[in-house]
C-alpha positions in Angstrom: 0.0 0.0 0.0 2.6 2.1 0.8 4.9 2.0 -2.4 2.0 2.5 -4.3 1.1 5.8 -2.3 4.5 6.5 -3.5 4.4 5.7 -7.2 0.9 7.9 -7.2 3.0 10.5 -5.9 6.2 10.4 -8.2 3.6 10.2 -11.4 1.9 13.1 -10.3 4.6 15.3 -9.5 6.4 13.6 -12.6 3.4 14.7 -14.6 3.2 18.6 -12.7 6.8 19.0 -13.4 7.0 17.3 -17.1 3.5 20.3 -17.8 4.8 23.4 -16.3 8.4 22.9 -17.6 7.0 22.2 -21.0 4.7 25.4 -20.8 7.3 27.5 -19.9 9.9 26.0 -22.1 7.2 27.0 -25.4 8.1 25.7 -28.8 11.5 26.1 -30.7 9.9 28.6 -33.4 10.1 31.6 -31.0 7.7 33.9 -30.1 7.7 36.3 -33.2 8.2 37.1 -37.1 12.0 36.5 -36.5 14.2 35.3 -33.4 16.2 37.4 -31.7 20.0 37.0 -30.4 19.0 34.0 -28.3 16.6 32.4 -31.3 13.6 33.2 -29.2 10.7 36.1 -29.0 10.4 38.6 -31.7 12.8 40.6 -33.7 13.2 44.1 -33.2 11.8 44.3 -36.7 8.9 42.5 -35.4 8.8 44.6 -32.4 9.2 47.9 -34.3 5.7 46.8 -36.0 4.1 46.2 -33.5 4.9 49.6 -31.8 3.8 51.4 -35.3 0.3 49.1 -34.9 -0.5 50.4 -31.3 0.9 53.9 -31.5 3.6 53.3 -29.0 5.4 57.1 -27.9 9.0 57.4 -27.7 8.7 57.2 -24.2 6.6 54.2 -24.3 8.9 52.2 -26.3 12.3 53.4 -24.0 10.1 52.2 -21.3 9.0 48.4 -23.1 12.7 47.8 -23.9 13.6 48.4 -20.7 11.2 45.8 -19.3 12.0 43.4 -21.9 15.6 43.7 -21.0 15.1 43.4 -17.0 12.8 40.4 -17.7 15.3 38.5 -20.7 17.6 38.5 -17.3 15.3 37.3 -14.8 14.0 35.0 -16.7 17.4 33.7 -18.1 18.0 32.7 -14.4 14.5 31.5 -13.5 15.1 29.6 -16.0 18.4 28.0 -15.2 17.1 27.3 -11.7 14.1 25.2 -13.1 16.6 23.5 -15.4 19.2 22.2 -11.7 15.8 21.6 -9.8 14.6 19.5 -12.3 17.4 17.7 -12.1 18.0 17.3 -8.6 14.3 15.9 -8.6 15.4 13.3 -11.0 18.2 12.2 -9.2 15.8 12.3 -5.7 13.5 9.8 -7.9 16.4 7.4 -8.9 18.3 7.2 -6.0 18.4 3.7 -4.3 16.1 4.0 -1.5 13.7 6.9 -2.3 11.3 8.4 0.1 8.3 9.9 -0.5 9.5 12.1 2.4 13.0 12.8 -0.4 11.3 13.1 -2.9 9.0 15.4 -1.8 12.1 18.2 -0.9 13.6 17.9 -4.2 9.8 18.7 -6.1 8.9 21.6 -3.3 12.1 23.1 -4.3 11.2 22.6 -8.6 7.8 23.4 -7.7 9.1 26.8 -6.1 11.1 28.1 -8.4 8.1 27.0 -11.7 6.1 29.6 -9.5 8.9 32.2 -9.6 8.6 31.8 -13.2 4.8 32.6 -13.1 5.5 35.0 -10.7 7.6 37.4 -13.1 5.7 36.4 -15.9 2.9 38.2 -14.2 5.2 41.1 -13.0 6.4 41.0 -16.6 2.6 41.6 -18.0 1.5 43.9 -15.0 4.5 46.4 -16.2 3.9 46.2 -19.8 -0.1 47.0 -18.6 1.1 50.1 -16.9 2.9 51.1 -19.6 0.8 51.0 -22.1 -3.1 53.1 -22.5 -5.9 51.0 -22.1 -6.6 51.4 -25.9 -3.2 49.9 -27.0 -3.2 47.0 -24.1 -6.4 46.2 -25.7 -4.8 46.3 -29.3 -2.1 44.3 -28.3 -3.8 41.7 -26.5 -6.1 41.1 -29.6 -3.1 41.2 -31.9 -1.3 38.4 -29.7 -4.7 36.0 -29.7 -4.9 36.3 -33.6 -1.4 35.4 -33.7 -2.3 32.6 -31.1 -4.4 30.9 -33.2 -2.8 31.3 -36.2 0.0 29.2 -34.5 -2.5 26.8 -33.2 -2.7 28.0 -29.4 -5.4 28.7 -27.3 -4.5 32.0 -26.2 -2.9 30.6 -23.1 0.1 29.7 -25.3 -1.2 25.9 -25.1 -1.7 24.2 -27.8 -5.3 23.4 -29.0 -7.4 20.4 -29.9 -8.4 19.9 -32.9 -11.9 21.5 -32.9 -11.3 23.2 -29.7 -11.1 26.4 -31.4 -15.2 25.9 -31.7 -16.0 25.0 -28.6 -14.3 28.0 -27.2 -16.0 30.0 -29.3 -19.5 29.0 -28.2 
């Protein structure tokens, strides 16, 4: 009874940590019409557009660069905390004589930092919010679900079923 206590638990933190890496991970295609130094998120072409579309000031755009650049970094090392947790957890799972009590450190301490990630993800769209009028958060928002769908996600950045798009519609 007990070791299968323990397999339940190891598939569904297996299966928490296998979802929210992959969501934050995304696909390999970037983000935008053209990747950028690190092969992900727009181009500053692609960028550049989009600030003509909305209407962004001078100011405005200082300001977006700006928190793009503070988030590329925070992210960067979110990221490359998920990336040792991850594999601490995996060694905690195949270590000879596993607890559910070990286990359970090493996917606390991935689970943490996967809600750092969402955590300046928020900050990320809370800034970019503040920065922007009402009007162009609104613009931009629509933009970024039309280009959503045309990649095939749900506007969650998940990808969709087929036929899901209807029955979100409805």
């Amino acid at each position: 009874m007990r070791n299968k206590k323990i397999m339940l638990l190891v598939a569904v933190v297996m299966l928490f940590a296998w979802s929210s890496v992959a969501q934050a991970r995304g696909n390999d295609r970037g983000h935008g019409d053209g990747p950028n130094i690190e092969g992900r998120g727009p181009g500053e072409e692609a960028i550049q557009e989009m600030h003509k579309r909305l209407g962004v000031t001078e100011e405005q755009a200082v300001q977006l660069k700006a928190n793009r650049e503070q988030q590329k970094e925070r992210m960067k090392s979110l990221k490359e905390q998920v990336k040792e947790k991850r594999q601490d957890f995996k060694e905690a799972l195949e270590k000879e004589g596993a607890t559910e009590a070990s286990v359970e450190v090493a996917a606390t301490a991935l689970k943490d930092v996967q809600a750092s990630l969402v955590d300046e993800r928020t900050r990320s769209v809370l800034s970019v919010k503040s920065i922007l009028t009402l009007e162009q958060y609104e613009n931009f928002n629509e933009k970024m679900g039309k280009k959503r769908s045309r990649e095939g996600k749900d506007g969650k950045g998940r990808r969709q079923r087929p036929g899901q798009e209807d029955e979100d519609r409805e």
